[in-house]
C-alpha positions in Angstrom: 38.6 -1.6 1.8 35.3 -0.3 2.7 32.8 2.1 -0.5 33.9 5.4 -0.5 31.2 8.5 -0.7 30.2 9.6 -4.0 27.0 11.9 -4.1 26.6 11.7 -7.8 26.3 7.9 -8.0 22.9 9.0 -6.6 22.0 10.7 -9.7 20.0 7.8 -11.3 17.3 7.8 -8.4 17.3 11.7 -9.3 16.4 10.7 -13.3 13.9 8.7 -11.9 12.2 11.6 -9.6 12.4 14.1 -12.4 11.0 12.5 -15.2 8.1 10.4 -13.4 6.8 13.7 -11.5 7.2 15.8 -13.7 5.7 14.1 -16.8 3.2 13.5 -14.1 2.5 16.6 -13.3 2.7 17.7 -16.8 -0.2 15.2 -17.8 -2.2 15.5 -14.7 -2.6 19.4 -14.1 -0.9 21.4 -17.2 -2.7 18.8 -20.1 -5.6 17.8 -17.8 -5.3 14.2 -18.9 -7.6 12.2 -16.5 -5.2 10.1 -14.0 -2.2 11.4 -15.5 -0.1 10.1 -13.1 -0.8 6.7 -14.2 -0.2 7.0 -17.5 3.5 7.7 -17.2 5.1 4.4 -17.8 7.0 3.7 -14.5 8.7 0.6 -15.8 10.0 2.7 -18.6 11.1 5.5 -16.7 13.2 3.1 -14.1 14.9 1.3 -17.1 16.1 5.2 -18.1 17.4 5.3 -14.8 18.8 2.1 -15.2 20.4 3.1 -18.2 22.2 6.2 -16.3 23.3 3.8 -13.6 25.1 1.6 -15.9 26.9 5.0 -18.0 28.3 6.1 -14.7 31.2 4.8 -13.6 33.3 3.6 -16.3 36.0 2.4 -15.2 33.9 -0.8 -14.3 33.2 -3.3 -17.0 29.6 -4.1 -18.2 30.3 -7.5 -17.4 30.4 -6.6 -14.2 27.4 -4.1 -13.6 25.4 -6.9 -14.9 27.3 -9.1 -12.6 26.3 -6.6 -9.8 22.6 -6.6 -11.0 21.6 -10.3 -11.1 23.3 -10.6 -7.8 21.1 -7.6 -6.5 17.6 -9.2 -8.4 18.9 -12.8 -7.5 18.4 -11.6 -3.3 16.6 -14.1 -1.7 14.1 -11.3 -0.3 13.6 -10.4 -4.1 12.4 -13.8 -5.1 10.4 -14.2 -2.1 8.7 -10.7 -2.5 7.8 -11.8 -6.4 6.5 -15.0 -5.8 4.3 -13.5 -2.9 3.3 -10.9 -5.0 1.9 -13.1 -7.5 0.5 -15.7 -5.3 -1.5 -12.7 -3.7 -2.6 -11.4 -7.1 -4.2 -14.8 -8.0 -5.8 -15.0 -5.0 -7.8 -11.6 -5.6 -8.2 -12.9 -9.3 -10.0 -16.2 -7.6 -12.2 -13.9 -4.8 -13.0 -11.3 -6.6 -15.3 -8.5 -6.1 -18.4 -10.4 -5.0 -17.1 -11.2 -1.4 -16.5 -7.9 -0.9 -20.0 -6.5 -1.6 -21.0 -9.5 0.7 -19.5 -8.3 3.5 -20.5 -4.8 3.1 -24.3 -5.9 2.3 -24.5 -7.7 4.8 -23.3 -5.3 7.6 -25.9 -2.9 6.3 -28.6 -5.3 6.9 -28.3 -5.4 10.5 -27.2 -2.0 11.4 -29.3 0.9 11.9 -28.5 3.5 9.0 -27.5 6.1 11.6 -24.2 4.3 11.8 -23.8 3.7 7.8 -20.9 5.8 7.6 -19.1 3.8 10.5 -19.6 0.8 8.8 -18.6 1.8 5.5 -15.1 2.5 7.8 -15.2 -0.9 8.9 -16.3 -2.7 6.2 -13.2 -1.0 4.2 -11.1 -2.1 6.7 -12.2 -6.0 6.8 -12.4 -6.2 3.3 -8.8 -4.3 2.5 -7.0 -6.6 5.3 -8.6 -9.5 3.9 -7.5 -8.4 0.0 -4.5 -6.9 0.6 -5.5 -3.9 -1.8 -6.5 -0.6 -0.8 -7.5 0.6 -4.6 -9.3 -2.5 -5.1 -11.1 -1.9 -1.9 -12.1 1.7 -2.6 -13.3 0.5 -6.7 -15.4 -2.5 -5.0 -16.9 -0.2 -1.6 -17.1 3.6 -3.2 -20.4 2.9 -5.5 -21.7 1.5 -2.1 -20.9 4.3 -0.1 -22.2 6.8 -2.7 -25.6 4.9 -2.7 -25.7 5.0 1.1 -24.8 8.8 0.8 -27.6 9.6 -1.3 -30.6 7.3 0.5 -29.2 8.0 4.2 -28.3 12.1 3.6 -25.2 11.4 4.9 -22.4 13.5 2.7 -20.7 12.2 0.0 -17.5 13.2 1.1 -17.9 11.9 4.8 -18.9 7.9 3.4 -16.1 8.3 0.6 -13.1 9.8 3.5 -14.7 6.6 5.1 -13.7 4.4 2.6 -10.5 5.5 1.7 -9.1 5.9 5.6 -10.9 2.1 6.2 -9.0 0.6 3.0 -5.5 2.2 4.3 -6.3 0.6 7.6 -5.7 -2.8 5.4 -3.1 -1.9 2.9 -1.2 -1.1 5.8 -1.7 -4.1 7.9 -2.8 -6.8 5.4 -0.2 -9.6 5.6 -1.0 -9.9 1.3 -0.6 -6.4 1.0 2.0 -5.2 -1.6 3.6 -2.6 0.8 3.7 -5.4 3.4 4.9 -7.8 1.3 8.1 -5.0 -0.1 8.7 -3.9 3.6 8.6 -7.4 5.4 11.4 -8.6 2.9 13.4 -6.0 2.4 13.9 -5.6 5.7 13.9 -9.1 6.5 11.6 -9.4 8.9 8.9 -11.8 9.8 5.4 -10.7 8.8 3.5 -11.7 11.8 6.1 -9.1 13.9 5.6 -6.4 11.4 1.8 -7.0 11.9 2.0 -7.0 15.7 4.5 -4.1 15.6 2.5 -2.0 13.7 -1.1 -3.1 14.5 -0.1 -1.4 18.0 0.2 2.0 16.1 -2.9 1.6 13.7 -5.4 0.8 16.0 -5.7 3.5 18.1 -5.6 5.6 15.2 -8.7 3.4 14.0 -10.7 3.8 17.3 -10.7 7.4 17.2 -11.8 7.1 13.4 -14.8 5.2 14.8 -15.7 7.8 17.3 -15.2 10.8 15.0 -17.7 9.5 12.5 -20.0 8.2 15.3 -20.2 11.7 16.7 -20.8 13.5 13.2 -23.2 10.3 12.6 -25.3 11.0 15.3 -25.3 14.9 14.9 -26.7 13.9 11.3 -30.4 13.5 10.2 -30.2 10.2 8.3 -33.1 8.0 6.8 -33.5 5.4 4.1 -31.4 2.5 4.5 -29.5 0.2 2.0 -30.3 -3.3 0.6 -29.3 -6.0 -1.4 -28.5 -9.7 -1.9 -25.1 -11.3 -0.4 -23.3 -14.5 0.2 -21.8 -15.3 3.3 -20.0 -18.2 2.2 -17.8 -16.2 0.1 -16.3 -14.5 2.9 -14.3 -17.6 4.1 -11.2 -17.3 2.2 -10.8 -14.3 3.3 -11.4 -15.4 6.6 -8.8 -18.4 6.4 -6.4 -15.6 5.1 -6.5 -13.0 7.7 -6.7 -15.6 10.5 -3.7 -18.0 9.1 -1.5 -14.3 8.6 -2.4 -13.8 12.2 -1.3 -17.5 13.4 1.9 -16.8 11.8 1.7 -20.0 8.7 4.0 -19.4 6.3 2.3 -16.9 3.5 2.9 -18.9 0.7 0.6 -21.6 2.6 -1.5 -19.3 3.8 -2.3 -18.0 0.4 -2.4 -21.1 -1.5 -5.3 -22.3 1.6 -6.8 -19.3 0.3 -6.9 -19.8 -3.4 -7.9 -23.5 -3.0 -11.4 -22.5 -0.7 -11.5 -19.9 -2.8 -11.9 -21.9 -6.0 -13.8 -24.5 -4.8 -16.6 -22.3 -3.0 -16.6 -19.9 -6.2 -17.3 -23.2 -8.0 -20.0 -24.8 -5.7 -22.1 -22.0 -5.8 -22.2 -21.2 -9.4 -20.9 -17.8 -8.6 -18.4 -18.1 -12.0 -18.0 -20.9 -13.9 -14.6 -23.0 -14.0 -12.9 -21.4 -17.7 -13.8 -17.8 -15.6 -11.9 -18.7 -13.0 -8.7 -20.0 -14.5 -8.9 -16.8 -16.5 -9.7 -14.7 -13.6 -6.8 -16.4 -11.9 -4.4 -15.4 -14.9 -6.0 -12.1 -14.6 -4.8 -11.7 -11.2 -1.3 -12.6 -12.0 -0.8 -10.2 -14.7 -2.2 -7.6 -12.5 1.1 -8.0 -10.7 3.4 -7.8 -13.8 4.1 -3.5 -12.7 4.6 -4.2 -9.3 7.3 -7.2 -9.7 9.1 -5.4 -12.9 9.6 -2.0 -10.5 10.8 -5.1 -7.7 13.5 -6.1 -10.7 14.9 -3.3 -11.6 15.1 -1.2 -8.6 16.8 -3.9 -6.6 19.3 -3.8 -10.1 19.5 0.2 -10.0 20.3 0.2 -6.3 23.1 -2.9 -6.5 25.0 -0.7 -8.7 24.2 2.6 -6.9 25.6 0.7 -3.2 28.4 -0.4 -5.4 29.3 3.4 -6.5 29.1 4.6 -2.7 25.7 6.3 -3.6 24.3 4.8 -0.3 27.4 6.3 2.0 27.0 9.5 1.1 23.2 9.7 1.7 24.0 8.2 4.8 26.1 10.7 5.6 24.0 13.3 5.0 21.3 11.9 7.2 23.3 11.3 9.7 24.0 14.8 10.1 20.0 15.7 10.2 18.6 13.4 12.1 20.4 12.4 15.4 19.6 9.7 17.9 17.3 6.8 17.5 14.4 8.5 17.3 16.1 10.9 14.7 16.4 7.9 13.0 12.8 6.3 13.0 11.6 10.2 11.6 14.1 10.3 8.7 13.0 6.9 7.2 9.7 8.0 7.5 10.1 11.2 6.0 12.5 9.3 3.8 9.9 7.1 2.3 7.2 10.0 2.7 9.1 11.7 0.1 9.8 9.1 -1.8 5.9 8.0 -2.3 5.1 12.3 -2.8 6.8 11.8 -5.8 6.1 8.3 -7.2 2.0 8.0 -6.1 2.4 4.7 -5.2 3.3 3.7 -1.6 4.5 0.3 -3.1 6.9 1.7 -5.0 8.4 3.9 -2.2 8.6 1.5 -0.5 11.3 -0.2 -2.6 12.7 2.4 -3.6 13.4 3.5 -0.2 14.2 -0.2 1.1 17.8 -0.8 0.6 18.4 2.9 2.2 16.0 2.3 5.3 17.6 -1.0 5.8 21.5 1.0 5.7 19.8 3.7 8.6 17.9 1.0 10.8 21.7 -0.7 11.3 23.1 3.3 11.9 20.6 4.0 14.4 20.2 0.7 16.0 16.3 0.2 14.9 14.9 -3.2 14.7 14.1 -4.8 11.8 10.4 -4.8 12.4 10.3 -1.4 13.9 11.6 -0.8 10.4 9.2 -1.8 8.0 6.3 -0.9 10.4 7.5 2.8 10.0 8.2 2.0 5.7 4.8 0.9 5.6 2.8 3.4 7.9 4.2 6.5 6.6 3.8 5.3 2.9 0.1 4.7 3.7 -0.4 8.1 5.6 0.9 10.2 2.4 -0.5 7.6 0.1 -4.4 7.9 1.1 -4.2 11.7 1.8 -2.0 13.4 -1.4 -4.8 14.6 -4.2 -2.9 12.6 -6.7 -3.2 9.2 -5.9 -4.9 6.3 -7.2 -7.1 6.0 -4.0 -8.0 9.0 -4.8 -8.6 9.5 -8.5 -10.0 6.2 -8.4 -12.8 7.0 -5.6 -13.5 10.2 -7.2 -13.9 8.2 -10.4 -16.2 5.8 -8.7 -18.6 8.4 -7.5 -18.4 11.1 -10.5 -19.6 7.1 -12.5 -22.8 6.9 -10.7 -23.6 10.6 -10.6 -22.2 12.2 -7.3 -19.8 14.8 -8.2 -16.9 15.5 -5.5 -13.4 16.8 -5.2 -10.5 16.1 -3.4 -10.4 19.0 -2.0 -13.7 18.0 -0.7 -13.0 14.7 0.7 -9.7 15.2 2.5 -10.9 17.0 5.4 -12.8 13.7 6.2 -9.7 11.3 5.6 -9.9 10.9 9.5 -7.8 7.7 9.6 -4.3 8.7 7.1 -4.0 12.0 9.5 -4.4 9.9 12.9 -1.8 7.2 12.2 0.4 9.8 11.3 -0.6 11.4 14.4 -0.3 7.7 16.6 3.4 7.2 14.9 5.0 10.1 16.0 3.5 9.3 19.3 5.2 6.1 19.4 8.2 7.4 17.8 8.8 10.1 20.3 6.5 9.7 23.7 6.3 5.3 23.8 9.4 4.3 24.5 10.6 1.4 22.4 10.3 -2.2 24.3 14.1 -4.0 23.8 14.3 -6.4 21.4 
C-alpha cells in the first residue's frame, strides 16, 4: 500500500526555515552582528527540526523512527558523500593556501596589467576547480585582487565581482566540491557525467565573463603592475586532481593521489614542516565536521518525513505548477534556489533539497545527471549573487582588512558570471533540446 499525502509531515523542514532565517536575519540586519548568518548554529537548529519530526506521528514507535533514521543515514550515497567530504577537506588542509597565491602570482607575471582583472577571473576559476572551495578561493585571491585594484586603477568592485564569479565557476564544477560531492550522490550519479553535463552549461557563461571584463579592461586606464614570489611546483596536486576528476578515477583515488604529492612536495621544499602538516591535515578534516553533521541529520529528518507522506504531497503540489519536462528541470531549480535563499549555503540546499529533486527527476523523466547539474548550478547562481552569503561577507571582509572599503551593493553589478549561468541554464532548459540518454 503505497504513502499517503500528508502536507503537515512537512512541517519540520518549515522549523528549520523559520528559525535559521529568521534568527539570521535577526542577527545580521536588526542587531548588526558581523556575519550573522553564520553564527546561527545550523546543526542545532536541524536537530530542533529533528526533534519535531520525531513528535509527529505518534502512532509510530520511537523504535521505529530511529529504525527509519539509521536506515536513511546508513544510504550508501550518505557514507560515500562523508567520506568524500573529508578526504577532500584533508586535501585542502595538506595544499593550503600557498599554491593558490602561486598560481595567481605567477599569472601576473606574464600578463600585461591591462588584463589583471581577467586573470583574477581565471585564476579564481583554476584555483576553485582545483580546491573544491569557493570561500576558500575568494579568502586566498580577494587581498590579491584588492592590491591589483589599487596599483592597476582598476575598481575594487570589478577585481572582487571577478573573484567571486571565477570561484563559483569551481564550486560548481570541481569534482571535490561540496555541492558536487552532495548532488553527484544524492542523485546517484557518476561525477565525471555531472562534470560533462554541466561543464556544457558553465562555459559559455565563462566566455562571455572573459569578454565582458576584457572590454571594460581595455576601456580602462590601468598602470602599475603586481609582483611577488611563487612556487610552481606546488601547483601539481592540484593538477593531478583536476586532471584524474577529468579521466574519470574513482575520487577516493583521485584524492588520496592528491594528498600523497601533496605532502611529499610540501615536505621537500620546506614549505611546512612535517608536525604542521599532520596538523594541518587534522585541520582540514575538522573543517568538514558542519558539512557531514547537516549530511546526518538531514538524510535522518527526511527518512521520517518520506515515511509520513511529506514527500507526496509536495510532489503533488509541484506537479500541478510545473508541467512537462522542462516544467520539471525549472521547479528543482527554483526548488533548491529557494532552499539556498534561505539557508546561505548552497551545500546545504543542496541536501536539503536532494531526496525531493531525486522524487521530481523520476516524475518528469529527468536523468540523473541532468539532475544534479541543475541542483548544483542554480545553488551556485543564488549562492555567489544574494548579499548574505559567505562569498560575500567573506570578500568584503577581505578587502575592508587591507583598507578598501566596498559594499555589496557595490560589487554585485559586476558578479558577471552567477547572472550568466543562470542565463546559459535556462537556455539549455528551454531552447537546447535535451540529447536522449
Amino acid at each position: 500500500m503505497g504513502k499517503k499525502s500528508n502536507p503537515l509531515a512537512l512541517i519540520p523542514i518549515l522549523v528549520f526555515l523559520v528559525l535559521y532565517l529568521g534568527l539570521g536575519i535577526l542577527f545580521e540586519y536588526v542587531l548588526k552582528v558581523p556575519m550573522g548568518f553564520y553564527g546561527i548554529p545550523i546543526v542545532v537548529v536541524f536537530m530542533v527540526a529533528l526533534l519535531v519530526a520525531c513528535f509527529q506521528n505518534p502512532k509510530l514507535k520511537f523504535d521505529e523512527k530511529l529504525k527509519l533514521m539509521g536506515e536513511g543515514i546508513g544510504d550508501k550515497n550518505i557514507i560515500t558523500m562523508i567520506l568524500i567530504f573529508l578526504e577532500a577537506g584533508i586535501f585542502v588542509g595538506v595544499v593550503g593556501r600557498n599554491a593558490a597565491s602561486s598560481v595567481a602570482y605567477f599569472m601576473l607575471s606574464i600578463i600585461p596589467a591591462q588584463f589583471a582583472a581577467v586573470i583574477m577571473f581565471v585564476v579564481s576559476c583554476f584555483v576553485s576547480l582545483s580546491m573544491g572551495t569557493s570561500v576558500g578561493t575568494i579568502t586566498l585571491i580577494t587581498p590579491i585582487a584588492v592590491a591589483v585594484s589599487q596599483t592597476s586603477g582598476f575598481s575594487a568592485p570589478l577585481c572582487i565581482g571577478s573573484v567571486i564569479g571565477g570561484a563559483m565557476f569551481g564550486d560548481n564544477l570541481s569534482f571535490i566540491s561540496d555541492t558536487t560531492i552532495a548532488a553527484c550522490n544524492g542523485q546517484g550519479c557518476r561525477m565525471k557525467d555531472k562534470f560533462r553535463a554541466n561543464f556544457a552549461i558553465a562555459l559559455p557563461a565563462a566566455i562571455l565573463t572573459v569578454i565582458i571584463i576584457l572590454i571594460i579592461s581595455l576601456k580602462s586606464d590601468v598602470q602599475g603592475t603586481i609582483k611577488n614570489e611563487y612556487h610552481l611546483l606546488q601547483i601539481i596536486p592540484y593538477l593531478l586532481v583536476l586532471a584524474g576528476g577529468i579521466i574519470g578515477i574513482n575520487v577516493f583515488i583521485v584524492l588520496f593521489i592528491g594528498i600523497l604529492s601533496g605532502s611529499i612536495i610540501m615536505l621537500l621544499t620546506g614549505a611546512i614542516p612535517a608536525m604542521q602538516l599532520l596538523s594541518n591535515m587534522a585541520t582540514g578534516a575538522s573543517s568538514m565536521y558542519e558539512t557531514t553533521m547537516v549530511a546526518i541529520l538531514v538524510s535522518a529528518i527526511c527518512a521520517l518525513i518520506n515515511k509520513y507522506g511529506g514527500f507526496i504531497a509536495l510532489l503533488n503540489g509541484i506537479e500541478k505548477i510545473f508541467k512537462g519536462k522542462k516544467g520539471g528541470q525549472l521547479g528543482i531549480g527554483i526548488l533548491v534556489g529557494a532552499m539556498d535563499i534561505a539557508t546561505a549555503n548552497n551545500t546545504v540546499a543542496i541536501v536539503m533539497a536532494n531526496p525531493i529533486a531525486k522524487e521530481m527527476s523520476e516524475l518528469y523523466g529527468i536523468s540523473n545527471k541532468k539532475t544534479a547539474s541543475l541542483l548544483d548550478t542554480f545553488s551556485c547562481v543564488f549562492q555567489g549573487i544574494i548579499p548574505y552569503g559567505a562569498q560575500m561577507l567573506v570578500a568584503i571582509s577581505a578587502a575592508n582588512g587591507i583598507g578598501t572599503s566596498v559594499t555589496a551593493f557595490q560589487i554585485i553589478p559586476f558578479l558577471f558570471y552567477p547572472f550568466l549561468l543562470c542565463l546559459s541554464t535556462l537556455v539549455f532548459i528551454f531552447v537546447i533540446p535535451d540529447k536522449k540518454s
